[in-house]
N, C-alpha and C positions, 0 to 999 in steps of 0.2 A: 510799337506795332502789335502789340498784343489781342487788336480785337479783329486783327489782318485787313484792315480798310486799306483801299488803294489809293494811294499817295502817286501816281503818275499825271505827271503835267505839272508837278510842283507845287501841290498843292494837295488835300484830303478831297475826296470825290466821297461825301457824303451829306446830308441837306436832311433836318428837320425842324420840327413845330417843339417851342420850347414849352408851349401848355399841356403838351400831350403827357410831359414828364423827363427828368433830366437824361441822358443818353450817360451807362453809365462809362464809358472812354472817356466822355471829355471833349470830343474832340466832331467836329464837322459846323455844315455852316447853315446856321437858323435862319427859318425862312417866316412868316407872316403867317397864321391861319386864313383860308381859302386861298394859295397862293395859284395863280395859273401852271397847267403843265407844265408850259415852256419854260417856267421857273426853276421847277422842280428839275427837269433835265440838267439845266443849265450848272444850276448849285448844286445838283448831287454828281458834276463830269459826267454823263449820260449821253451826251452830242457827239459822238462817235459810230461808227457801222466796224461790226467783225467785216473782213472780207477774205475769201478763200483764194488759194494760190495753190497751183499745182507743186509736186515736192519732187525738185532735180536733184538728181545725182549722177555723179562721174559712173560707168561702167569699167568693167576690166579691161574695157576695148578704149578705154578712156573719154567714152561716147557721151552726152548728156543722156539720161532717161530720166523717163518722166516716171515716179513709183503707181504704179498701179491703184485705182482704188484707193486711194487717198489724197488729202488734201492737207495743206494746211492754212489757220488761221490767224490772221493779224488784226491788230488796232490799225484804225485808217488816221486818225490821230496824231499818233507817234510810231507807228511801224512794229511795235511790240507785238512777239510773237505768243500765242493764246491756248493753241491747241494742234494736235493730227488728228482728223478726225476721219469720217467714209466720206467718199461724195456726195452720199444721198441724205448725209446730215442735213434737218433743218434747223440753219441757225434764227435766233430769238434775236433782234436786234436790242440792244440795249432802250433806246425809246420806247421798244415796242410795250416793255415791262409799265413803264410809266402811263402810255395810250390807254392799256390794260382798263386804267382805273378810271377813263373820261368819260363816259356817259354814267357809271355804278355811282360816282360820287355824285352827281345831282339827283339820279332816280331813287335813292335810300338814302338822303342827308348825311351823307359819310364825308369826312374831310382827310387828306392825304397827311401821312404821319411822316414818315422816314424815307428815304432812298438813297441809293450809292452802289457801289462796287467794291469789292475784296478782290484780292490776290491779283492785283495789278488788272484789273478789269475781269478775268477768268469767271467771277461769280457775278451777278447785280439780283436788283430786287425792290421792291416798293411795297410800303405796309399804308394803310387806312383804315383810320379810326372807325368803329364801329361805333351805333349810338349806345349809352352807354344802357343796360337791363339791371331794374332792381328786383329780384328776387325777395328776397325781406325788406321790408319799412326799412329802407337807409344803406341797404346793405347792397351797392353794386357794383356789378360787374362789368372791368373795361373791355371790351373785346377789339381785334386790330385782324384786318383780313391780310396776308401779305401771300403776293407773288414774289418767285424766287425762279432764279434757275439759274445754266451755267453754259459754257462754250468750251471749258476743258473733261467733261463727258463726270463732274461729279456727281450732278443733278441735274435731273431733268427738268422742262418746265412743271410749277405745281403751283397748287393756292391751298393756302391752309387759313384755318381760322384760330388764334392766341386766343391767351387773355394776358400778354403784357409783349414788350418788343421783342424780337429775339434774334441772338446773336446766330444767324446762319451761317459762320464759318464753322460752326462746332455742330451743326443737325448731322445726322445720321445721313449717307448718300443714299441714295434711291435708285442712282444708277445699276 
């Protein structure tokens, strides 16, 4: 579990393109270059919504309350619990990450590279190959756009541009 991918559902919840270059884990599940979204959701565990619940607790009066001003969040999935966050949080549905990339990848010839989830779904994210720039006769450069972000408040959403895959359990937080 060293590269923190989320293995809930019994299974690895991550989905790439074996041309784009080997994943170094090892481990998730290859998809076809031009694969449809719904693919990608599918193979990378993606088909789930966060959903928010209010957060009860016993009083001294041994009363239910509801905690103020916060919430918390689950996998609709498996019931796994994700985060506390504010109310006014807006959650990033896990699809939505992958939507992201359906119209960019037919308007600039980009093909979807990676997608999945870390830390029991808390983090996801979708990378796409950019076309590839040669800079000198022979000499180029792979670039990969990737969306990231998270639902237990480590990252917000962002897009950055590589130039090779990267392991976003170990980025810097930005929160």
């Amino acid at each position: 579990m060293a590269a923190n991918l989320d293995y809930s559902n019994d299974r690895v919840n991550y989905a790439y393109v074996k041309e784009h270059g080997s994943v170094w884990h090892g481990e998730g599940n290859v998809l076809p270059l031009k694969s449809p979204l719904s693919d990608w959701k599918r193979e990378a565990g993606l088909e789930w919504s966060a959903i928010s619940s209010p957060i009860l607790f016993n009083n001294s009066d041994d009363m239910p309350t509801v905690f103020p001003d916060k919430v918390a969040l689950f996998r609709s999935d498996n019931g796994a619990p994700l985060s506390i966050v504010s109310e006014s949080y807006k959650i990033v549905q896990p699809t939505e990450v992958v939507d992201f990339f359906s119209d960019i990848l037919e308007q600039h010839d980009m093909e979807m590279s990676s997608c999945g989830s870390l830390f029991e779904g808390k983090r996801f994210f979708a990378t796409a190959k950019l076309n590839d720039i040669e800079i000198i006769s022979g000499d180029k450069i792979n670039g990969y756009l990737l969306l990231a972000t998270s639902l237990d408040g480590s990252d917000r959403k962002s897009t950055r541009l590589n130039s090779s895959h990267t392991d976003i359990s170990r980025m810097p937080s930005s929160a």
